[in-house]
N, C-alpha and C positions, 0 to 999 in steps of 0.2 A: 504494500500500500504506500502511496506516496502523497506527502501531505506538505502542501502549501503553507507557510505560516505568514499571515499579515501582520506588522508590529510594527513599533516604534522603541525606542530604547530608554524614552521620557517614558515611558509607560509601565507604571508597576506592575500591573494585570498581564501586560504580555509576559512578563518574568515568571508572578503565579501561574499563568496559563500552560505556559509551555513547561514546568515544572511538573503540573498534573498530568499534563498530556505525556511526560515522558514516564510520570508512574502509570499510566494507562496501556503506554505500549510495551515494558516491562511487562508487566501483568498476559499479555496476548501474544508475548513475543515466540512461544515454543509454536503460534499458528499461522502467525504474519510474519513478514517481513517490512521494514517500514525505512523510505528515504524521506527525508525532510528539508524544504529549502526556503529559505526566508527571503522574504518581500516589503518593502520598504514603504513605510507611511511614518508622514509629520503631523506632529500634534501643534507645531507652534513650526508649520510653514514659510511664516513671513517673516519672521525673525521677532515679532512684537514680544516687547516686557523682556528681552534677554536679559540676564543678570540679574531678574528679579527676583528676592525670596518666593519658594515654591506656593506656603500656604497663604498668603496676599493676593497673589496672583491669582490662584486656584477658584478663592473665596469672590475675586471679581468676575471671573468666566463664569461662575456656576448660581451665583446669586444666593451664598450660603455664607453664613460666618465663619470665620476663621477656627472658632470650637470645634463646630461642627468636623470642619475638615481634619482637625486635630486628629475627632475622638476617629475618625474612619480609617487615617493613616494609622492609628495605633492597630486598629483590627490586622490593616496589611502586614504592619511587622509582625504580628502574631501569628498570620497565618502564614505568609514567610518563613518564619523562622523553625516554624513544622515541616516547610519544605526543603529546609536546609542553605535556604537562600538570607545572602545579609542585607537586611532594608534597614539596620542600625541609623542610617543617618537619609531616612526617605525625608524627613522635616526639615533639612537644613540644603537639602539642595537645591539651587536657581535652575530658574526659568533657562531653557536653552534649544537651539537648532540644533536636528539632527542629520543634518541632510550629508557632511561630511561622513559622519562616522555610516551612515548606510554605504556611503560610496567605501569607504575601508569595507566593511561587511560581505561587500559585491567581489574585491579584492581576494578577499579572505578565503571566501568560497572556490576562487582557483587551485586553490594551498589546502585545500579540504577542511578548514579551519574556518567555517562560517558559525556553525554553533558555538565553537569553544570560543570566538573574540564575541558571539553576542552576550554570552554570560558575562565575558572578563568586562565588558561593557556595560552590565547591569550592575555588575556589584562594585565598578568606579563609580557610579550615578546613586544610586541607592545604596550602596554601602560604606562607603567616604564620601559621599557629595562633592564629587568632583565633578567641573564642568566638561561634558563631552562634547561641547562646540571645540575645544582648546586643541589644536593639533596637538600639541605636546602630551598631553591627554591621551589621547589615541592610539597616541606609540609607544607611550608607556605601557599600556593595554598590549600592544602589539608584541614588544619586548619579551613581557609577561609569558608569551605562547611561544618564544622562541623562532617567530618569525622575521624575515627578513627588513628591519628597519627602515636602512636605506631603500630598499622598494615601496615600501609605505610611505615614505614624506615626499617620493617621487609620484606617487599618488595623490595627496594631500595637497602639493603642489601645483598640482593640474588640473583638467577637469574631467579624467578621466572616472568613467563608471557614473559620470554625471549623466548622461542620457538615459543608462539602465537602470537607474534611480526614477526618474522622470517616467519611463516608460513604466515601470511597476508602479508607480501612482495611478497616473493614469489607466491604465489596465483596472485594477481593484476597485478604483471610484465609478469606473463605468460597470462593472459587473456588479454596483452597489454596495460595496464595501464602505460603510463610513464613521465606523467605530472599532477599535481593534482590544484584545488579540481577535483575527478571523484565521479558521484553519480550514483549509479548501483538500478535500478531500477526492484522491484520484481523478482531480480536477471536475471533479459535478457535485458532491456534497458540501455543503457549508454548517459549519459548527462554530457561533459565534458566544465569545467571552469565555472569560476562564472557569470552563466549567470541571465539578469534583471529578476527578479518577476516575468514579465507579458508571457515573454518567456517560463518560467519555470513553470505557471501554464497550459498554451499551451499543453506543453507536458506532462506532467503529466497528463492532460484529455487525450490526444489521446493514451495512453501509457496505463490507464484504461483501454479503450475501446479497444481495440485492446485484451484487457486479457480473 
């Protein structure tokens, strides 16, 4: 089975999503086999509010007080941290564009190394609140995985992987994508947000069978 994953790296839910989903495929793996390729969406496209603390910001897009958003990020670390994932510092990190670090990701994925830099990715963002606009950023992530640096900041330099970025946008917003995590399943199923493990091995069997 081969499963599309729509995300963003601002995006907590894609991190819990894809966590569940990977205890889902654990779970079915002695009857699937399962490739997984990621697809790129911004949550803060235009670059508006960069730099800005997360929960301000958040509480302005959503028309909710700033508690409120508190008490919801505390659920995430919670549930996070039952997935083994570190959202220690989900409260402290700024507003940021991801549009570079997709284009690394696109990169990555040559080098077979697209899941492992989207974690090392998650957990610079949500677990130091470190800013993933910051090229330097990036390739510290990059370093991390033992991959080749100097190809990365010749990337980052560029505008390379900028179209196949564009191009996955576009693709997902016209097939109606416009919330993430979306997991597109043997490309005609859709399974949207991070839903429990036991849900998503559910459908993933009946999503087999139905093939």
């Amino acid at each position: 089975m081969h499963i599309d994953i729509v995300s963003d790296i601002a995006c907590p839910w894609c991190a819990i999503g894809y966590a569940r989903l990977k205890l889902a495929m654990e779970q079915l793996s002695t009857n699937y086999e399962f490739t997984v390729q990621w697809h790129a969406f911004e949550l803060n496209p235009d670059k508006s509010g960069d730099g800005e603390p997360i929960l301000p910001a958040l509480a302005r897009k959503y028309g909710r007080s700033e508690e409120e958003l508190r008490v919801t990020q505390d659920q995430m670390m919670t549930i996070a941290k039952g997935l083994g994932l570190n959202f220690e510092k989900i409260q402290e990190r700024l507003v940021c564009n991801t549009f570079d670090a997709h284009r690394l990701v696109k990169w990555a994925g040559e080098q077979g190394c697209q899941t492992e830099l989207k974690h090392a990715l998650f957990e610079a963002y949500f677990g130091r609140a470190e800013n993933v606009a910051e090229h330097d950023v990036l390739l510290e992530c990059v370093d991390a995985l033992g991959l080749d640096v100097k190809k990365a900041r010749d990337v980052l330099n560029s505008d390379q992987y900028a179209v196949a970025v564009r191009k996955d946008e576009a693709t997902y917003q016209k097939a109606g994508v416009s919330a993430v995590p979306a997991f597109i399943v043997n490309g005609k199923y859709l399974i949207s947000g991070a839903q429990e493990p036991d849900t998503l091995v559910q459908a993933l069997q009946e999503m087999a069978e139905s093939d």
